[in-house]
N, C-alpha and C positions, 0 to 999 in steps of 0.2 A: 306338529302342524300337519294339516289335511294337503291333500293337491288340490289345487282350484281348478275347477271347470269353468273356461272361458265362455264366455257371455258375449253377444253379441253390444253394442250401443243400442240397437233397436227395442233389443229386451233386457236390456240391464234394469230398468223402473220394475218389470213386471218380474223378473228373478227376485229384485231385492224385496216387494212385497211380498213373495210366497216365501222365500225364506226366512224373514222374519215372522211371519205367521206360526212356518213351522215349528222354526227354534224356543218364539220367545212367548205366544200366546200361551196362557196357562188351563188352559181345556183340557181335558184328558183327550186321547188319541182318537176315541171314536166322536164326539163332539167336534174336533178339527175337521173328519172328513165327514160329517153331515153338513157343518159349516160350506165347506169346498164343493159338495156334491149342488148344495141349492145352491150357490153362488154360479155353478157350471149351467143348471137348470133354467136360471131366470136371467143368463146375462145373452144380450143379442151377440150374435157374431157376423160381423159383417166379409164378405169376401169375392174378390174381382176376379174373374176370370177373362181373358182378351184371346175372343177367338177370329182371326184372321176370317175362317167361311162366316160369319156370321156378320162380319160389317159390312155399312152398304160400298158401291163403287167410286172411288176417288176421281172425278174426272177431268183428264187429261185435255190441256190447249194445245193444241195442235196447229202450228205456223203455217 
């Protein structure tokens, strides 16, 4: 038996489909990654970044 490399909950769905991909699809090896390679090409990736100078001012009541 292997060591297992922990996984977070967040990406456990997205491990267990690449690993399955990996293991169990029956593609030969360069086939899997032209698979992976368009699947990287055409999927959107969405990503937030929060920058403190870039939002407007919160503004404060004052008694």
């Amino acid at each position: 038996m292997y060591n297992f490399k922990d996984v977070s909950k967040k990406y456990i769905n997205n491990y267990l489909v690449y690993h399955n991909f990996v293991n169990f699809a029956k593609e030969s090896r360069m086939d899997k990654e032209q698979i992976l390679f368009n699947h990287i090409l055409n999927t959107d990736c969405i990503s937030k970044v929060d920058k403190l100078g870039d939002r407007p001012s919160v503004p404060l009541i004052v008694v």
